[in-house]
N, C-alpha and C positions, 0 to 999 in steps of 0.2 A: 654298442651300448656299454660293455663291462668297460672300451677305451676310455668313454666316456668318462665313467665313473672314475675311473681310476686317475684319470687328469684332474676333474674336480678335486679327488681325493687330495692330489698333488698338490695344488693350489690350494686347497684350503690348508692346509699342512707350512705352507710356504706364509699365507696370513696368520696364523697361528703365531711365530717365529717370530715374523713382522710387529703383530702387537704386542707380543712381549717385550720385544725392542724399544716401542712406541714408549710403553708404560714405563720402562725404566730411563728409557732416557730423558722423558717427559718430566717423569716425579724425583733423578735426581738433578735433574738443569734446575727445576721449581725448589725442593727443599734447598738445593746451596743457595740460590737466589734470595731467597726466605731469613737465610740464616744470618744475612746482612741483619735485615732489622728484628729479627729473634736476639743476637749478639746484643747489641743496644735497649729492645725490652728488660733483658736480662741485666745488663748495667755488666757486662763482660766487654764490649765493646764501644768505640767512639763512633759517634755517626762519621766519621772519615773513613773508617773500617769498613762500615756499610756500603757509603757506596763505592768503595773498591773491587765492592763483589759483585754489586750492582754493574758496573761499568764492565767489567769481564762478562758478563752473561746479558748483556743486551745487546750486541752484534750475532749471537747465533740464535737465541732466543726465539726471533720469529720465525726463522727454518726451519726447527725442532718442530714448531707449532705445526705449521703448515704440513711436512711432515706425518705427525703425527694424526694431523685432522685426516690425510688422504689414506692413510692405513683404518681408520674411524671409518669410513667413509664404503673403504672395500669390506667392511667386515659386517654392516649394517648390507649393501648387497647382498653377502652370502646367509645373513639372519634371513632374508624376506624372500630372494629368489631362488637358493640352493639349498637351503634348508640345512648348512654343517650342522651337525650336533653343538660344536661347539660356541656357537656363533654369538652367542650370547654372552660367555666370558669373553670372545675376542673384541666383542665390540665396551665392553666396560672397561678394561684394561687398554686400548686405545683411544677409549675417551678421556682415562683418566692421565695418561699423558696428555692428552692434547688440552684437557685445563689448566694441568699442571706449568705445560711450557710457557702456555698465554699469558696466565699469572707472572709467571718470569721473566717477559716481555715487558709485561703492563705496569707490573711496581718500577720499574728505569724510566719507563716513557712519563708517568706520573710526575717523577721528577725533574723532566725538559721541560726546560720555557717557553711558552709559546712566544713566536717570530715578535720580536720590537720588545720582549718585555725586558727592562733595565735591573741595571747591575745594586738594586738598594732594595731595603730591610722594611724604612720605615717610611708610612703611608697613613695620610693627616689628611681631614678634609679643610684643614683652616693651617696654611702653609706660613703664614705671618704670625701667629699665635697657635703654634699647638697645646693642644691639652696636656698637662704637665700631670704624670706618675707622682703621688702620694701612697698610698695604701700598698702598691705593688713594689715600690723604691725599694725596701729590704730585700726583696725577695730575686731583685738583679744585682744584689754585690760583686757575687762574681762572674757577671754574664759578660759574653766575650761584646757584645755591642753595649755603647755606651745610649745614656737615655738622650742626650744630651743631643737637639735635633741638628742634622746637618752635621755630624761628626763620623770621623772612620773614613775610610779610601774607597773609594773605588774599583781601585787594580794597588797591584803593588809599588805603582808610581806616581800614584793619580788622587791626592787628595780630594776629601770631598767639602761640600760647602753648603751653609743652608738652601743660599740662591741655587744652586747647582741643583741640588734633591730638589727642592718645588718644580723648577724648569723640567729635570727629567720626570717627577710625577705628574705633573699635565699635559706632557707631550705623549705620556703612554694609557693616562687612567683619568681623563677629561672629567668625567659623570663622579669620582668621587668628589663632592662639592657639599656643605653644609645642607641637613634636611631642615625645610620650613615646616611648619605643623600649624593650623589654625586653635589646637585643642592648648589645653591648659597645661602646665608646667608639670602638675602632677601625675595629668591621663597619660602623659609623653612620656615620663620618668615609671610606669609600671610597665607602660608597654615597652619599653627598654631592659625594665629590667625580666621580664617576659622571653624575650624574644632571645637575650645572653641565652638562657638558662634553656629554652629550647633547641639553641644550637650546641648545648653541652657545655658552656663554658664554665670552668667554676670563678663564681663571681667571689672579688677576695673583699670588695667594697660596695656600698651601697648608701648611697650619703645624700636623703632626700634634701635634707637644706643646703646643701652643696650643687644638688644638680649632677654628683658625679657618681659614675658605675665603672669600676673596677676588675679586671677578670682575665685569667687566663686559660685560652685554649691551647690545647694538647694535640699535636696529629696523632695520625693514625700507625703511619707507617714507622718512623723514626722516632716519636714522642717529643717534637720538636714541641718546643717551650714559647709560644709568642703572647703579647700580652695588650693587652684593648684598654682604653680609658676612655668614657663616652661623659662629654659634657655637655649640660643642658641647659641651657639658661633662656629668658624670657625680654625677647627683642618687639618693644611695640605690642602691638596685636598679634607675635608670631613667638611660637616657641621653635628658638632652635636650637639644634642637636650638632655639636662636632664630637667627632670621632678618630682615634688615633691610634693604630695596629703596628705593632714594634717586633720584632723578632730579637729572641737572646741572641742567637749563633748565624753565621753567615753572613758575606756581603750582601748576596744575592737570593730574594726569597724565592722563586720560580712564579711571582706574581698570586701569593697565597695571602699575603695581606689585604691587597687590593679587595679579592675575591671572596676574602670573610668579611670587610667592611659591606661590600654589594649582597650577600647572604643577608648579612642585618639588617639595613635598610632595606629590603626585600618583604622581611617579615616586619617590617613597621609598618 
């Protein structure tokens, strides 16, 4: 019986060690991870900075996790079946690495592309006439993409072309296509500008005898800068809506464009 005891003792002594482990190496893989786009908040660093740190801590990032979770895991055992004293800081300290690590995984994996998504920025539902930037034009003087549709490379060998962007945006994002509406020019145009303003965007224009809504969203992670012009105008019996999501920086959005135009027509 006192063997017994005393091996427990061992063992929980040995998880002790183990979560402390967990927690630090959990919470510093997560705060460097972090500091990518903390740097960038801060306006101390370029999003190239960011994810350079990004990229170094997402190959071991889900080990850590994993890791961390099975030491969680043994320490939650010893809470409910062996009763350690301490089992209870062992198991918050090995949880708090094992969010921390995940977190450090999950900001990197956020920013891969899902399989087939193309190497372009900007995303129009009317590829022959996009809606043309007034009210925001100032505000990209010095953005590294130009507004200018079908402009910019590809790769660094590989110019790009209107035909080219519309070809590769139907081949990847079919359904972004012009919304019909049977409602009137004005229901269409509040519930537009509605629906900006409930996905956060700050709307820079709003120009009901224009038909145009102007606005830029901000992410989350990196405070990437991309910018929306929603035109609406009155075709027959049918009011319709195009839409046109541009990114300042990058060749390549990770398919974030796409994914805020489907957010909006969503809420329409």
């Amino acid at each position: 019986m006192n063997t017994s005891r005393i091996e427990l003792g061992t063992i929980g002594k040995i998880v002790n060690i183990l979560a402390l482990l967990a927690a630090l190496a959990g919470l510093g893989l997560g705060l460097y991870a972090l500091s990518g786009p903390l740097g960038v908040w801060l306006g101390l660093t370029d999003f190239r900075s960011g994810f350079s740190i990004l990229q170094k801590v997402n190959p071991i990032a889900d080990q850590v996790a994993l890791g961390c979770l099975l030491v969680t895991l043994v320490a939650i055992a010893g809470l409910l079946f062996f009763r350690w004293g301490n089992s209870r800081r062992l198991t918050g300290l090995a949880l708090l690495g094992t969010v921390t690590a995940a977190l450090a995984y999950y900001v990197p994996e956020s920013f891969r592309p899902p399989p087939g998504t193309p190497p372009i920025h900007d995303i129009t539902t009317d590829t022959v006439n996009p809606p043309q930037f007034v009210a925001i034009a100032p505000l990209r003087a010095n953005a590294a993409n130009s507004m200018v549709y079908g402009s910019g490379r590809i790769s660094e060998d590989t110019e790009l072309t209107p035909e080219t962007l519309a070809r590769m945006q139907q081949e990847a994002y079919p359904d972004i296509v012009p919304q019909r509406f049977s409602e009137s020019l004005d229901t269409v145009f509040n519930r537009a500008v509605a629906a900006a303003e409930q996905l956060g965007w700050d709307i820079v224009a709003a120009v009901r005898s224009d038909g145009r809504i102007e606005a830029t969203d901000t992410t989350f992670w990196f405070r990437f800068k991309d910018d929306v012009i929603i035109k609406i105008t009155r075709e027959g019996d049918e009011t319709v809506l195009n839409a046109r999501s541009l990114s300042r920086v990058g060749v390549g959005d990770v398919g974030k464009n796409a994914a805020r135009l489907r957010e909006f027509f969503a809420l329409l």
